[in-house]
ROTI-843360 format. One line per field, with one value per atom (N, C-alpha, C): chain; atom name; x, y, z. Coordinates in steps of 0.05 Angstrom, whole numbers. Layout:
# ROTI-843360
cadena	[A:...]
atomo	[CA:...]
c1	[X:...]
c2	[Y:...]
c3	[Z:...]
//
This chain:
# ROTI-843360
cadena	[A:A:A:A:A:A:A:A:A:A:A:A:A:A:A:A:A:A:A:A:A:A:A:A:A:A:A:A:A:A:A:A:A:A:A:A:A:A:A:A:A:A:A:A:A:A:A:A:A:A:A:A:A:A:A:A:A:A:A:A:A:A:A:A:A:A:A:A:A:A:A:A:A:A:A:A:A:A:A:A:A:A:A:A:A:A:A:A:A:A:A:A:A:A:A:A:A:A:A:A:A:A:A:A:A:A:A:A:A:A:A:A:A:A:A:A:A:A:A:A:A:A:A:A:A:A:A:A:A:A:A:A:A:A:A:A:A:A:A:A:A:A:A:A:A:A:A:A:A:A:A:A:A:A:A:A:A:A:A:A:A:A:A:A:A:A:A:A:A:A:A:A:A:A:A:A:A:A:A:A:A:A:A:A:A:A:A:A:A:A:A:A:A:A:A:A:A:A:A:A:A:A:A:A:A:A:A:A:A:A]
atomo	[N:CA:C:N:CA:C:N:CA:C:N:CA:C:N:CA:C:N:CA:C:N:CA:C:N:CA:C:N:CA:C:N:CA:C:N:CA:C:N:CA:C:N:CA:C:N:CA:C:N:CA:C:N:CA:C:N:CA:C:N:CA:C:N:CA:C:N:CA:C:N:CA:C:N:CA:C:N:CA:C:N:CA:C:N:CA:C:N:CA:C:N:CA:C:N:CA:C:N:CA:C:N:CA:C:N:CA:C:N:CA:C:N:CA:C:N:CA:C:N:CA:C:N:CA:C:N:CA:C:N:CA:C:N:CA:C:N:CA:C:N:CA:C:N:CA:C:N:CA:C:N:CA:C:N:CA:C:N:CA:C:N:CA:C:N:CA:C:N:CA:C:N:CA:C:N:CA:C:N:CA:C:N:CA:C:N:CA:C:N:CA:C:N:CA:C:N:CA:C:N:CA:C:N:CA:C:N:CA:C:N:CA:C:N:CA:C:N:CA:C:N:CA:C:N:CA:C:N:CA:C:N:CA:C:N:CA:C:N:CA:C:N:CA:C]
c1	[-70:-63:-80:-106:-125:-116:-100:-99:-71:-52:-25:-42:-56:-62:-77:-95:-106:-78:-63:-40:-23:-24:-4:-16:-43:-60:-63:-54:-52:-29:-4:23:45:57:83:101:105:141:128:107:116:120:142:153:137:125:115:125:120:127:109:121:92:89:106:106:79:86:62:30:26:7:-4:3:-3:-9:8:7:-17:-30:-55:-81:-63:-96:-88:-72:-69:-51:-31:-17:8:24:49:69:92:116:132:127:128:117:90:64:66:80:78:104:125:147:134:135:122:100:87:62:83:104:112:129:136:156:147:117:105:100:84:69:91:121:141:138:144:153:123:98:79:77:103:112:85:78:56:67:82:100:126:147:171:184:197:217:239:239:265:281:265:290:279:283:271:276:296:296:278:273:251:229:226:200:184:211:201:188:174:158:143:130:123:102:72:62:67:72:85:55:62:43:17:26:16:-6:9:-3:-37:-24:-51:-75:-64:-77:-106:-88:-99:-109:-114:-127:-147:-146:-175:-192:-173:-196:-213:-195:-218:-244:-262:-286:-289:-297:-298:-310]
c2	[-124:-127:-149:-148:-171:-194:-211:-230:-234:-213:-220:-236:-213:-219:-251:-257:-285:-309:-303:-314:-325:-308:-311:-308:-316:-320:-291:-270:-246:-246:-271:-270:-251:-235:-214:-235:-261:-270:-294:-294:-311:-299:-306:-296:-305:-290:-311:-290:-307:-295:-279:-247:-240:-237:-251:-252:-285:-297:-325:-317:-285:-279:-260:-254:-230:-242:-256:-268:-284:-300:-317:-294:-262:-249:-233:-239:-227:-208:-199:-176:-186:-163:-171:-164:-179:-178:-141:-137:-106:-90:-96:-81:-85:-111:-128:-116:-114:-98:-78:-55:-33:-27:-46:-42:-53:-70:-81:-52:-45:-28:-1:3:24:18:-9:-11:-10:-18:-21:14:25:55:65:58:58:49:31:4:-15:-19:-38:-59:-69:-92:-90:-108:-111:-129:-113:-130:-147:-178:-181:-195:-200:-198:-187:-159:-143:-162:-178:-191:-217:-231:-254:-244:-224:-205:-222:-235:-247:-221:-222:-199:-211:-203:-206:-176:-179:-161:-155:-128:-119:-115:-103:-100:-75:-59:-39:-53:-61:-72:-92:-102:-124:-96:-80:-63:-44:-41:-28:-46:-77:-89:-95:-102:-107:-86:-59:-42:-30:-41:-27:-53:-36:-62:-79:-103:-111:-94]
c3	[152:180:192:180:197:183:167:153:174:176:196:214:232:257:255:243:234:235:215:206:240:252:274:303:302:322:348:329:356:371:358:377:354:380:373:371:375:383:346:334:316:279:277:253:222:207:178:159:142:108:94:99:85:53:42:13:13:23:37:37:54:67:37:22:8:-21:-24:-62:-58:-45:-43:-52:-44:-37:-65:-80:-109:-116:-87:-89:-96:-118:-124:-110:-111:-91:-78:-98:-103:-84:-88:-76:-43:-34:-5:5:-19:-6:10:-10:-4:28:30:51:75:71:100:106:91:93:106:104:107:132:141:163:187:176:194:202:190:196:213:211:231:259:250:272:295:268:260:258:241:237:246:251:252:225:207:195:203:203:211:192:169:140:112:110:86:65:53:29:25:41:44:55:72:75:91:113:149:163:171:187:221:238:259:263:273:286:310:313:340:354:387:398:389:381:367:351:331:311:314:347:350:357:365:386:361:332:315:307:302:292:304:336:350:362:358:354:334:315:282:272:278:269:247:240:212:194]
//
């Protein structure tokens, strides 16, 4: 979540790739499925294309990230 939030400066309206954000940090495509898919249903994230695995942090999402400490 803190690498989204990094990734997209704390903004809900910008869309990235989180197959982009995840394979750099060693995780397989599989594994990235899986977590967007999870964090969506937390609605943490928004999917807006499960097969290219476009995603966006919702407001929520910023909310759990700047409140959990490093």
């Amino acid at each position: 979540m803190k690498r989204l939030y990094e990734e997209v400066d704390g903004s809900v309206s910008t869309f990235v790739n989180a197959f982009e954000i995840g394979e750099p940090l060693g995780i397989e495509a599989a594994e990235i499925t899986k977590a967007i898919e999870y964090l969506e249903e937390k609605r943490l994230v928004a999917i807006d294309d499960h097969r290219l695995g476009i995603i966006r942090i919702t407001a929520r999402g910023i909310d759990y990230v700047e409140t959990r400490a490093d």
